[in-house]
BAFI-3210 file (N, C-alpha, C; in Angstrom, 3 decimals, decimal comma, padded with zeros to 6 digits):
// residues 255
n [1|2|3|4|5|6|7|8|9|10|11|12|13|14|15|16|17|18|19|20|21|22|23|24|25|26|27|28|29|30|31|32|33|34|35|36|37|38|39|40|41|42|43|44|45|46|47|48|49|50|51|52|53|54|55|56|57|58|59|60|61|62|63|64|65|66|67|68|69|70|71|72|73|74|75|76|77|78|79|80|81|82|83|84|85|86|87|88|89|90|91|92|93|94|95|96|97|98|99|100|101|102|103|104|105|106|107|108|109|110|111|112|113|114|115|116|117|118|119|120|121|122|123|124|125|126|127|128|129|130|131|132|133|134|135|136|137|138|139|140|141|142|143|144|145|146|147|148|149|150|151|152|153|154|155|156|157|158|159|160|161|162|163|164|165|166|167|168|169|170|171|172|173|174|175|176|177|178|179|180|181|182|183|184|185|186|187|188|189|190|191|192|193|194|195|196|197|198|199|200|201|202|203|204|205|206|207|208|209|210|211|212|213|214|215|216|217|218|219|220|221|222|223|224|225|226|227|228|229|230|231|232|233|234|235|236|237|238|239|240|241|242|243|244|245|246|247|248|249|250|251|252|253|254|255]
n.u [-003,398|-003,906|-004,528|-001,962|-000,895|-002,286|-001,905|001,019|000,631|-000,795|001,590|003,060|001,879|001,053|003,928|003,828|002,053|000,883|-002,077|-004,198|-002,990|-002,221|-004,964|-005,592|-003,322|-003,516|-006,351|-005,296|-003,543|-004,926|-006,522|-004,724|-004,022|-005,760|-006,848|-004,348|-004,290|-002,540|-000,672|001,303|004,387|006,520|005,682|005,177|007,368|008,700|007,388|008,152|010,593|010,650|011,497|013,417|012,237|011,630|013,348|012,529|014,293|015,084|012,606|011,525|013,065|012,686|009,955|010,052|011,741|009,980|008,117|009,656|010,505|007,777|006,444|007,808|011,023|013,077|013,907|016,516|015,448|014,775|016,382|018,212|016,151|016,104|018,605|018,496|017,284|018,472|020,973|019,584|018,456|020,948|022,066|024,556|027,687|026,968|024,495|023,739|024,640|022,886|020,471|020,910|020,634|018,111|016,439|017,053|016,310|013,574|012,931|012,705|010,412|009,425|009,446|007,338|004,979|003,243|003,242|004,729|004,121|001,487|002,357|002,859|000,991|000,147|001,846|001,160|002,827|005,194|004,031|002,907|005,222|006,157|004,346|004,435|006,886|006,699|005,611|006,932|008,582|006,779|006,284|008,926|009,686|007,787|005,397|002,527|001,945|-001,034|-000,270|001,717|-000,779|-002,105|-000,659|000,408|-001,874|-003,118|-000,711|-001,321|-003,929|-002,721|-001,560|-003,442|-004,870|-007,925|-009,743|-010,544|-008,485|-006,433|-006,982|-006,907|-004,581|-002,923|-003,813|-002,702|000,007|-000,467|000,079|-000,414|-000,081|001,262|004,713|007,042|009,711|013,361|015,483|018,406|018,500|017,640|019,582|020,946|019,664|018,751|021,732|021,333|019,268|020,321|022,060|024,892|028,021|029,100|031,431|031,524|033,034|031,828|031,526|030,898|028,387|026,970|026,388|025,877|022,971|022,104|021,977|019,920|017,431|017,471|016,945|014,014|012,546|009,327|009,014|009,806|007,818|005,806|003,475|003,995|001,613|001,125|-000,112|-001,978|-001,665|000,890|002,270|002,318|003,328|005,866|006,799|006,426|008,791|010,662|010,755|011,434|014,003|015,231|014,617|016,382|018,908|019,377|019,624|022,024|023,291|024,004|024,988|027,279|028,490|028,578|028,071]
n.v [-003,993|-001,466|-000,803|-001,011|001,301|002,960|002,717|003,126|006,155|006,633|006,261|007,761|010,401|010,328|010,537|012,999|014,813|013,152|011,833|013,123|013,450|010,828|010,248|011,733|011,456|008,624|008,909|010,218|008,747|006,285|008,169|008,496|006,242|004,750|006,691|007,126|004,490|002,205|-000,819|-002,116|-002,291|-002,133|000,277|001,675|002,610|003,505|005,951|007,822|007,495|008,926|008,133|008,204|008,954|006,555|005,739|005,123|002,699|001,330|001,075|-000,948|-002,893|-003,731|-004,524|-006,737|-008,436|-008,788|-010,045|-012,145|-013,728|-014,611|-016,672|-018,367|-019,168|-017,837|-018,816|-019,765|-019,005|-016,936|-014,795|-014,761|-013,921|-010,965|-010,442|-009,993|-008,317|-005,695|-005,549|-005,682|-002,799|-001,295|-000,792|001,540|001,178|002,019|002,307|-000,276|-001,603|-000,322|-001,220|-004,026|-004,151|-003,290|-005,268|-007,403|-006,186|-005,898|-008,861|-009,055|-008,196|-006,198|-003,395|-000,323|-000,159|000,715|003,468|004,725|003,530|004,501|006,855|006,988|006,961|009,178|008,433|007,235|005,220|004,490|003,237|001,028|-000,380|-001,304|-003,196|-004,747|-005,934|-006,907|-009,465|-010,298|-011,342|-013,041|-015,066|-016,548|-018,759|-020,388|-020,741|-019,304|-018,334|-018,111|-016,320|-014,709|-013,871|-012,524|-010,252|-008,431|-008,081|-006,244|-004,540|-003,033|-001,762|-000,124|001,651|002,549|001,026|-000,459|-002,939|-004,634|-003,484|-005,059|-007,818|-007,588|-006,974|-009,160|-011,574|-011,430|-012,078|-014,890|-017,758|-018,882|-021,811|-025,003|-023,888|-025,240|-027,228|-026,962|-029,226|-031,244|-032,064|-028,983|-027,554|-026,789|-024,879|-023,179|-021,854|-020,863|-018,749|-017,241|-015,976|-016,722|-018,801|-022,592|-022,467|-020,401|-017,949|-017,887|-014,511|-013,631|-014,958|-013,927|-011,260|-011,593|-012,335|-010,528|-008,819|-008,768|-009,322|-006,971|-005,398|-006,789|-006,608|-006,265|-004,089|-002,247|-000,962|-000,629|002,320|003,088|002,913|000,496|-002,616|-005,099|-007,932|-007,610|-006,547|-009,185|-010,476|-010,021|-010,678|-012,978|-014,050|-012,790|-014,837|-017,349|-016,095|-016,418|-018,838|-020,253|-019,361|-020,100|-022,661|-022,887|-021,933|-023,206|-025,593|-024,602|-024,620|-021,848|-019,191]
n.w [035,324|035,619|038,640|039,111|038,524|039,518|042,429|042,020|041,514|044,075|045,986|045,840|045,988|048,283|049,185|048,918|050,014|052,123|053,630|052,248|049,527|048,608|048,368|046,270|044,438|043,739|042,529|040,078|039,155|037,994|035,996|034,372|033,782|031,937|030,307|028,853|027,962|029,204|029,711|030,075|032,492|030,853|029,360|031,008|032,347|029,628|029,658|031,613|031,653|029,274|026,650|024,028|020,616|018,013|014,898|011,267|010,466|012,975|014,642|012,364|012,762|015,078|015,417|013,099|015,337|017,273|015,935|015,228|017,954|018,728|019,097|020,353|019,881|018,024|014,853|012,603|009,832|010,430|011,089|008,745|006,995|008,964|008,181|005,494|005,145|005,778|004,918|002,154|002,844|002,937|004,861|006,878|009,113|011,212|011,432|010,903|013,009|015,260|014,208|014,752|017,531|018,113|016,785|018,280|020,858|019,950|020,747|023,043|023,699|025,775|025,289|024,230|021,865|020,519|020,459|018,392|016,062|015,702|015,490|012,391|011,289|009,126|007,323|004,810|003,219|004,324|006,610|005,121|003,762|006,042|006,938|004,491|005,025|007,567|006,877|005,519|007,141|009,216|007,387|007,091|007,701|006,481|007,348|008,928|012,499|014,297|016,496|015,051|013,001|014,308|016,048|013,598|012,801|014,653|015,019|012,383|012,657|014,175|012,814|011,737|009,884|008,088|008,612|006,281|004,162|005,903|005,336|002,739|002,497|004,066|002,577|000,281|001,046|001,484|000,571|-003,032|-003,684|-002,199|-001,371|-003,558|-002,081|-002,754|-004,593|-004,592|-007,346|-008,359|-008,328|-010,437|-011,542|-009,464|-009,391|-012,004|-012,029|-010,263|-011,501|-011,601|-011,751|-010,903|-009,575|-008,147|-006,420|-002,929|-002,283|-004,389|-005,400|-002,891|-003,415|-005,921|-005,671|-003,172|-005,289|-007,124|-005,596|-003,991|-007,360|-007,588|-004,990|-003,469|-002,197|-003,795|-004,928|-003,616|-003,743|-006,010|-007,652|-008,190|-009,207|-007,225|-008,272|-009,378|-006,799|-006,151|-008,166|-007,632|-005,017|-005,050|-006,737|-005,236|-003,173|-004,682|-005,093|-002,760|-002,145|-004,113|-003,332|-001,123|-001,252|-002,715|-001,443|000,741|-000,880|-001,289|001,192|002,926|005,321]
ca.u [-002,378|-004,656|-004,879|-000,975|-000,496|-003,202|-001,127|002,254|000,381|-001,442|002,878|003,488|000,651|001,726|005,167|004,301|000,871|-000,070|-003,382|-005,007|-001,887|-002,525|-006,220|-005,469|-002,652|-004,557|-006,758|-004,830|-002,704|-006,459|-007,003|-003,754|-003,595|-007,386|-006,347|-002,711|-004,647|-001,269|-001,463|002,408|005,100|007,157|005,086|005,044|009,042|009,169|006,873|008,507|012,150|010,167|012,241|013,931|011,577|012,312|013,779|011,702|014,756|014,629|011,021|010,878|013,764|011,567|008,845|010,999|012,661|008,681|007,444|010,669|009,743|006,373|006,035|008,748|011,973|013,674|014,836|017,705|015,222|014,306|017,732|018,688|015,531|016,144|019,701|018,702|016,889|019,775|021,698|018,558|018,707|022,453|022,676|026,121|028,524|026,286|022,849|023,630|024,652|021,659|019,349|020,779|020,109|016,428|015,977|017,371|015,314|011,904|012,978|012,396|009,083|009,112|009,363|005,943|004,907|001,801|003,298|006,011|002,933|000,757|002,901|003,254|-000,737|-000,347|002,306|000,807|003,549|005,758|003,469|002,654|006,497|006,445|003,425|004,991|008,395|006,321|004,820|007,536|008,684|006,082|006,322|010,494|009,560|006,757|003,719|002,399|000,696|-002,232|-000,096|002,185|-001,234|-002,616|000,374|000,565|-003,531|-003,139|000,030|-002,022|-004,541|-002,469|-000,782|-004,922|-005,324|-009,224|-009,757|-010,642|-007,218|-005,694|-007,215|-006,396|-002,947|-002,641|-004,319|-001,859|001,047|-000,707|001,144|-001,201|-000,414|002,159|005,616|007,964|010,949|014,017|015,985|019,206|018,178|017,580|020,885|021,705|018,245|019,365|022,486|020,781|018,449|021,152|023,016|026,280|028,085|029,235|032,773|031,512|033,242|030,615|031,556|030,055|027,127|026,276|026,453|024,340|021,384|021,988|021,535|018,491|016,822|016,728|015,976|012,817|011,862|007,784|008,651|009,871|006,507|004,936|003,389|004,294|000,365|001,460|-001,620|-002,044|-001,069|002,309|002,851|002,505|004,624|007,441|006,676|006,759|009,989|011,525|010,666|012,071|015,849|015,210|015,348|017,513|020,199|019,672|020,232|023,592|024,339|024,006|025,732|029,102|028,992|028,859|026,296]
ca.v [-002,945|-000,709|-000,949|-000,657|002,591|003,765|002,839|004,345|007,259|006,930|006,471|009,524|011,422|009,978|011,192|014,613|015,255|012,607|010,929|013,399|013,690|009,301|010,096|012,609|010,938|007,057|009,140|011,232|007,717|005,905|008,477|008,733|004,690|005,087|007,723|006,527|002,906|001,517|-002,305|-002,902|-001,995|-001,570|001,416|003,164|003,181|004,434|007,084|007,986|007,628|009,650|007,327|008,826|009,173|005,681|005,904|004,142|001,114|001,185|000,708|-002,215|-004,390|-004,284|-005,110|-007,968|-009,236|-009,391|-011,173|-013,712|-014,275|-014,413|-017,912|-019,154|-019,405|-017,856|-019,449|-019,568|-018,271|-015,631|-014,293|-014,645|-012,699|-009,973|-009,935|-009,865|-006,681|-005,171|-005,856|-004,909|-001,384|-001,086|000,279|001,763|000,210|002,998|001,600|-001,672|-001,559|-000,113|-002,452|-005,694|-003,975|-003,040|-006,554|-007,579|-005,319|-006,709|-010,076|-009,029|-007,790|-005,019|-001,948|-000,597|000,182|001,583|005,636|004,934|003,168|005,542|008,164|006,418|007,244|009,832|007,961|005,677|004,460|004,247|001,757|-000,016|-001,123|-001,777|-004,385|-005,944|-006,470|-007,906|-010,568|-011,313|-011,956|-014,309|-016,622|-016,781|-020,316|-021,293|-021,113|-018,252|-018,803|-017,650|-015,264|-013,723|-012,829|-011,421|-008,948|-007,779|-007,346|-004,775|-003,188|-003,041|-001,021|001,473|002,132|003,382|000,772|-000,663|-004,327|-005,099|-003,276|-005,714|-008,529|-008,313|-007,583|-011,018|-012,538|-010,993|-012,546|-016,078|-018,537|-019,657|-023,174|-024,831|-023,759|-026,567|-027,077|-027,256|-030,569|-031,602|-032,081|-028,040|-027,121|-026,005|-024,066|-021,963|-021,095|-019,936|-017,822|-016,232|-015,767|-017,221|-020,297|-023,508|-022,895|-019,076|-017,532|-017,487|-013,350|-013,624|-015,536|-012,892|-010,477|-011,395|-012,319|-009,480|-007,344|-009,498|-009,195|-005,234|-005,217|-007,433|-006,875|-005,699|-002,700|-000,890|-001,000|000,139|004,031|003,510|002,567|-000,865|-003,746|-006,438|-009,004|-007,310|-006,677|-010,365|-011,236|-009,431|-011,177|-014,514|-013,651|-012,765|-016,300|-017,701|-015,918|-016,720|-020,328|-020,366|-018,632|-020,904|-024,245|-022,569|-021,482|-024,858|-027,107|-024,406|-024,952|-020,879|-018,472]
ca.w [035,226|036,676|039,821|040,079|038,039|040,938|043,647|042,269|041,747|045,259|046,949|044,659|046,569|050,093|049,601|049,100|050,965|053,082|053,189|051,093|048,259|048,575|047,039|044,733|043,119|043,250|041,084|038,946|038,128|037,798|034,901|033,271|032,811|031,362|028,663|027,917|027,728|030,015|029,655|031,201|033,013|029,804|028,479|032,166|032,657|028,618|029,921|032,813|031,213|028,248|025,458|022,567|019,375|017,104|013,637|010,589|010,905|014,222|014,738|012,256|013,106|016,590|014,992|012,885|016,401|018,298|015,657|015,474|019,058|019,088|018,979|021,692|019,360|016,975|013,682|011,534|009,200|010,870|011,310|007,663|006,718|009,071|007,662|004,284|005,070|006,649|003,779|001,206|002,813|002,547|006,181|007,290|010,256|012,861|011,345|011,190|014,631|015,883|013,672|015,569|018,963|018,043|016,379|019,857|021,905|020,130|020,608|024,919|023,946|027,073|024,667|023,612|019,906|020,129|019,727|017,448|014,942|015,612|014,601|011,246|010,258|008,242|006,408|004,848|002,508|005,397|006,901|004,346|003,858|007,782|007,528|004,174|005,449|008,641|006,380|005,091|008,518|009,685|006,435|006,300|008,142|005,729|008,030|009,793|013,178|015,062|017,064|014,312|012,547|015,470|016,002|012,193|012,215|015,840|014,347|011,040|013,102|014,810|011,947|010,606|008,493|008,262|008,588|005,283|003,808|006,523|004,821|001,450|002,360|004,617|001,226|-000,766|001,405|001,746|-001,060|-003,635|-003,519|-001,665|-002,215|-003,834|-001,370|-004,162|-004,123|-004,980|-008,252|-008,547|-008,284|-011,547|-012,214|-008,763|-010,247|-013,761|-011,478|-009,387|-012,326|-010,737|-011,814|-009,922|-008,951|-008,132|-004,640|-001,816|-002,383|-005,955|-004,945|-002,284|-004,351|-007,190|-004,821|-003,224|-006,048|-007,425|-003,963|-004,341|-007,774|-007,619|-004,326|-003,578|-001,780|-004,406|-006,149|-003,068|-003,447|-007,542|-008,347|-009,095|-008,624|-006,221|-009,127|-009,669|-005,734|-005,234|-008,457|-006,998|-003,589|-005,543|-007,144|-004,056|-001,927|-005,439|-004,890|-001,206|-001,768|-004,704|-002,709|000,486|-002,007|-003,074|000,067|001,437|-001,136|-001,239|002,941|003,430|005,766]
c.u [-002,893|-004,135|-003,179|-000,393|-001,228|-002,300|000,392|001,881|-000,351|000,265|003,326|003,358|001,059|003,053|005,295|003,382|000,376|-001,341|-004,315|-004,103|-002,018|-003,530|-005,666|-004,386|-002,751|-005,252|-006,294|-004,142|-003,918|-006,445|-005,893|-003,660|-004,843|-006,831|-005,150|-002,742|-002,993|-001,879|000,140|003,086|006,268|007,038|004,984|006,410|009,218|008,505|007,040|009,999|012,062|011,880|012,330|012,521|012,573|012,542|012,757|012,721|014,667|013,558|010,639|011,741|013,241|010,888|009,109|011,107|011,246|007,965|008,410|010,171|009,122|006,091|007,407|010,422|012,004|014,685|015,833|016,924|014,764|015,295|018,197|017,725|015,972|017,674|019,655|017,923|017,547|020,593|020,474|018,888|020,110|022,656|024,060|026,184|027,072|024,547|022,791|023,341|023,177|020,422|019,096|020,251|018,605|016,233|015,848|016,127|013,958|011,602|012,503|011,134|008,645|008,835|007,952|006,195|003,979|002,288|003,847|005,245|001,869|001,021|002,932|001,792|-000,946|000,833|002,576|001,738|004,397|005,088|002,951|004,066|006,529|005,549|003,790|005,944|008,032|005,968|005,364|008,378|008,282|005,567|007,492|010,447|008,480|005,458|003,509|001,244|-000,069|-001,480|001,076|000,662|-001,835|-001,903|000,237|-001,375|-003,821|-001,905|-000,516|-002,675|-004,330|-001,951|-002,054|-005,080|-006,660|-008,799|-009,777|-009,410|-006,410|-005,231|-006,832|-005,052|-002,481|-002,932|-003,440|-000,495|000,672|-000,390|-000,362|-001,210|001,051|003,882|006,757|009,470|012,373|014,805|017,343|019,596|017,747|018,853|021,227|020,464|018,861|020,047|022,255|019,927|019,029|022,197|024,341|026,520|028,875|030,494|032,498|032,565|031,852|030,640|030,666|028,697|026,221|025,829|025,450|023,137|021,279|021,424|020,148|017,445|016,330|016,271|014,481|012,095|010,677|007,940|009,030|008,651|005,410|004,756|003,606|002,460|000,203|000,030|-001,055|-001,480|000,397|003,003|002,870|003,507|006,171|007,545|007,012|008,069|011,068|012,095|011,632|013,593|016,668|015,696|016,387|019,075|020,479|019,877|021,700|024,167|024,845|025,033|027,302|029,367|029,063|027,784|026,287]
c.v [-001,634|000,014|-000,355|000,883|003,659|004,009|003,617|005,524|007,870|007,119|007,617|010,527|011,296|010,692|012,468|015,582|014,316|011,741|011,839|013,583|012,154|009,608|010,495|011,996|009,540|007,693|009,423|009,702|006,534|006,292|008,576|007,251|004,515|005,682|007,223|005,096|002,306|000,018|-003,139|-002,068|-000,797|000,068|002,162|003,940|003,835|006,047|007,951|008,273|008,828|009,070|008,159|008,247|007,782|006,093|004,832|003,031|000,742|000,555|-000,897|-002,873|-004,718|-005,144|-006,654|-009,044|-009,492|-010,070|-013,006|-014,738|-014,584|-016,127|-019,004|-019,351|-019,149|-018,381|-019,063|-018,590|-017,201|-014,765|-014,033|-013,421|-011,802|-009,624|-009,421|-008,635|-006,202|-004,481|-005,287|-003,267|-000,792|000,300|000,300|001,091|000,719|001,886|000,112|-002,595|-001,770|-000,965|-003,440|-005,306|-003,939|-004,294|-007,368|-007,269|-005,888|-007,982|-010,116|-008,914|-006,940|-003,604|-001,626|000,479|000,904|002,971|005,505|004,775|004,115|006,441|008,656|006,792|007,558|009,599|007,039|004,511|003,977|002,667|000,821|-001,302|-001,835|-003,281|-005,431|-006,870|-007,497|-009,406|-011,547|-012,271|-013,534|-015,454|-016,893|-018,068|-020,722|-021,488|-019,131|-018,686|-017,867|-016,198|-014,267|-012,780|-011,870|-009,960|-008,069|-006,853|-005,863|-003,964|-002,511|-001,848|000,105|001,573|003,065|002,615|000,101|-002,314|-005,157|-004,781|-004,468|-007,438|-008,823|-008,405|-009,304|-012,051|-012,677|-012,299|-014,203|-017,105|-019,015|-021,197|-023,431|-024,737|-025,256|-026,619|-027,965|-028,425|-030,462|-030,875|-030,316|-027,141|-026,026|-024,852|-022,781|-021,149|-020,267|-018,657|-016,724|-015,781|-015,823|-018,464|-021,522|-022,968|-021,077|-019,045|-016,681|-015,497|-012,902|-013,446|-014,303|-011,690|-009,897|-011,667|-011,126|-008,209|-007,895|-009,134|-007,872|-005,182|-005,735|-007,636|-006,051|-004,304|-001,357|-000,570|000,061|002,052|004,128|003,236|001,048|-001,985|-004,712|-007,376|-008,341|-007,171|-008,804|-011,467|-011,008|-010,464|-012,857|-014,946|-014,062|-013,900|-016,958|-017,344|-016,416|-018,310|-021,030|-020,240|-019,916|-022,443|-024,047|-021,875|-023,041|-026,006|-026,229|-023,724|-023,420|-020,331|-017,502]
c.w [035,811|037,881|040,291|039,389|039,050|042,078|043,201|042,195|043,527|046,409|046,787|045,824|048,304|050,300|049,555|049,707|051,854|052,529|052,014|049,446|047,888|047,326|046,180|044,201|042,594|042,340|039,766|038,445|037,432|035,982|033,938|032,848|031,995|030,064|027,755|027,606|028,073|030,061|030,286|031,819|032,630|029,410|029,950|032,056|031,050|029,008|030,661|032,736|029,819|026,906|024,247|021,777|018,602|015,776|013,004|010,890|011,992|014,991|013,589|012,291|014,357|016,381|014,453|013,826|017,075|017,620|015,060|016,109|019,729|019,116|020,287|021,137|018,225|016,077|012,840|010,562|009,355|010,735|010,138|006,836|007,209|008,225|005,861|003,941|005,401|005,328|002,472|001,436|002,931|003,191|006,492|008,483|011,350|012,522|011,653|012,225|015,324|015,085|014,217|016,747|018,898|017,986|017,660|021,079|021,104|020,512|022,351|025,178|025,456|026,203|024,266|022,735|019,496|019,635|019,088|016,357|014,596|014,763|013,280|010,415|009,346|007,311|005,939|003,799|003,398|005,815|006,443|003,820|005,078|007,903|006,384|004,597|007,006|008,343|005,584|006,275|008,634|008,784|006,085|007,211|007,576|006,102|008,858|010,878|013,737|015,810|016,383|013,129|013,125|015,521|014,564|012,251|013,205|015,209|013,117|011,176|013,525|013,520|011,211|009,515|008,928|008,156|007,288|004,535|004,394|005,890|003,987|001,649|002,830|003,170|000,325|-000,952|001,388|000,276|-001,415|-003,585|-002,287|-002,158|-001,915|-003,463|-003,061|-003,544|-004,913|-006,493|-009,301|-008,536|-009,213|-011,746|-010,608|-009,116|-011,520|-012,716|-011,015|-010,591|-012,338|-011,730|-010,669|-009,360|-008,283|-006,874|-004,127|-002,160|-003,397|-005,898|-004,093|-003,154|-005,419|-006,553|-004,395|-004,374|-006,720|-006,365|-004,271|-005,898|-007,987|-006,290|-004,111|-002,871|-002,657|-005,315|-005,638|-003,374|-004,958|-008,302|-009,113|-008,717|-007,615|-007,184|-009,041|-008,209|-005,691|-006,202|-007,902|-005,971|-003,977|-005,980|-006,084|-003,090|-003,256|-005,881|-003,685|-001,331|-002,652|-004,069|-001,546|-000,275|-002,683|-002,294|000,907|000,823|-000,991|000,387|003,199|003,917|004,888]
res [x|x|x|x|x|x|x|x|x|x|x|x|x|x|x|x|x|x|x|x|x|x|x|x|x|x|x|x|x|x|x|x|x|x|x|x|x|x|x|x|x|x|x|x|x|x|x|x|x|x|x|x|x|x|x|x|x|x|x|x|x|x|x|x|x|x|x|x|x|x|x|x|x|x|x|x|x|x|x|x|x|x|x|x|x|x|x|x|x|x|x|x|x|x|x|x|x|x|x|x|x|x|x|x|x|x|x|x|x|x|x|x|x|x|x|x|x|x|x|x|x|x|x|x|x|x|x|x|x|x|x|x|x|x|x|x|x|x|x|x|x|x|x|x|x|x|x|x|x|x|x|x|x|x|x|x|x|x|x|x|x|x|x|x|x|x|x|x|x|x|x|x|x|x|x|x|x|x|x|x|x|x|x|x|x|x|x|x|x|x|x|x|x|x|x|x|x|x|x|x|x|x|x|x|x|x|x|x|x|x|x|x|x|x|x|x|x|x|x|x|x|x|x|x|x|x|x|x|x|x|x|x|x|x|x|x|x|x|x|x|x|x|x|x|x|x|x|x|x|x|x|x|x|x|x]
***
C-alpha cells in the first residue's frame, strides 16, 4: 500500500511542478502513509473525502456487519442478533434506518475503523459495550472462529485495552460447557421462561422476550461494579431467552 500512496502523491507533484513537484510529493505521500499507518484504499478515499465523524450505533452495527462477514457468509443468526440489538436499544424509524445501512456498510468491509475506535479510548465504558455486543456477535452461531477472534482482539486494542483485559473478556464470553440445543420436548419450559402461553399472538411473544432481553441483558451491569460471575450470569441468561424465543418462534411459524 505503500508504494501506491507514493505514487499518487508523486502524480499530485507532477501535476503541479513537474519533475521536481513528482519527488517532493512521492515523498511527502511516502511519509503520510508511514504516520497515518494507510494499509488500503478504503482508509485513503475516507481521508481524502474526510468522512463524517461515526455515531456510537453507527460504529457498532459496522463492527456487527464485519464480523457477520468475516468468515464468507452471513447467517440467519447473525441477522436476528443484530436485530435484536436494534430492537434492545429501542432505536427510532431515522436510527433504525441508519443502523441497517452501517450493518450493511461493515458487511463490504472497505470502511476503516481504526479512528472511530480510537476515539473511543478514553471511554472506556463505551468500549467495553462495543467489544461485548461484538462477542455476542461472533457466538450467535455457536462457535467462534480464528478470524472473528482476531478482529475483536485488534479492535480490543485500539479501543486501549491491554491483552490480558482482552483475555479474560474472550474467557468470560467462552460457554462453560456445551450449550444444550432445546428439543421439541422443551417447548413448554420456553414458554414458562418467556412468560407467554401457547395460543399467545406472535405480538405477545415479541414482546415479552423483548422486554426480558433488556431487562437481563450484561450491558446494563457494565460500568455498575458488577463481577465477572454476575457479567457472565447475565450473558448466560441472555443465550437462555435467545434460544427459548427461537423454539417459540419456530413452532408458531413467525420471524
Amino acid at each position: 500500500m505503500l508504494w501506491s500512496i507514493t505514487l499518487l502523491g508523486a502524480a499530485a507533484g507532477w501535476a503541479l511542478a513537474s519533475i521536481p513537484g513528482a519527488l517532493l510529493g512521492g515523498l511527502l505521500g511516502q511519509l503520510l502513509a508511514r504516520q497515518l499507518r494507510l494499509q488500503s484504499w478504503a482508509q485513503v478515499r475516507g481521508l481524502l473525502l474526510r468522512e463524517r465523524e461515526m455515531d456510537d450505533d453507527e460504529l457498532l452495527f459496522m463492527l456487527l456487519g464485519r464480523l457477520a462477514k468475516c468468515d464468507g457468509r452471513v447467517l440467519d443468526s447473525h441477522i436476528r442478533m443484530a436485530r435484536d440489538e436494534m430492537q434492545r436499544l429501542g432505536l427510532d424509524d431515522g436510527a433504525l434506518r441508519r443502523a441497517m445501512e452501517a450493518f450493511a456498510r461493515g458487511k463490504q468491509a472497505e470502511q476503516a475503523l481504526q479512528g472511530p475506535l480510537r476515539a473511543l479510548q478514553q471511554r472506556r465504558e463505551r468500549g467495553e459495550v462495543l467489544l461485548r455486543t461484538c462477542w455476542r456477535m461472533a457466538w450467535a452461531d455457536g462457535r467462534v472462529s480464528a478470524a472473528e477472534y482476531q478482529l475483536i482482539q485488534e479492535w480490543g486494542q485500539l479501543l486501549g485495552w491491554k491483552r490480558d483485559a482482552l483475555k479474560a473478556l474472550a474467557d468470560e464470553y467462552e460457554p462453560a460447557k456445551p450449550a444444550r440445543e432445546l428439543t421439541p420436548g422443551d417447548y413448554r419450559s420456553a414458554l414458562r421462561l418467556l412468560g407467554v402461553e401457547a395460543q399467545s399472538e406472535p405480538a405477545v411473544i415479541k414482546r415479552a422476550y423483548r422486554r426480558l432481553l433488556s431487562r437481563h441483558h450484561p450491558d446494563k451491569l457494565v460500568g455498575s461494579g458488577a463481577s465477572a460471575a454476575q457479567l457472565r450470569s447475565a450473558t448466560d441468561k441472555t443465550r437462555e431467552l435467545q434460544a427459548a424465543y427461537e423454539l417459540v418462534r419456530q413452532r408458531h411459524g413467525f420471524r
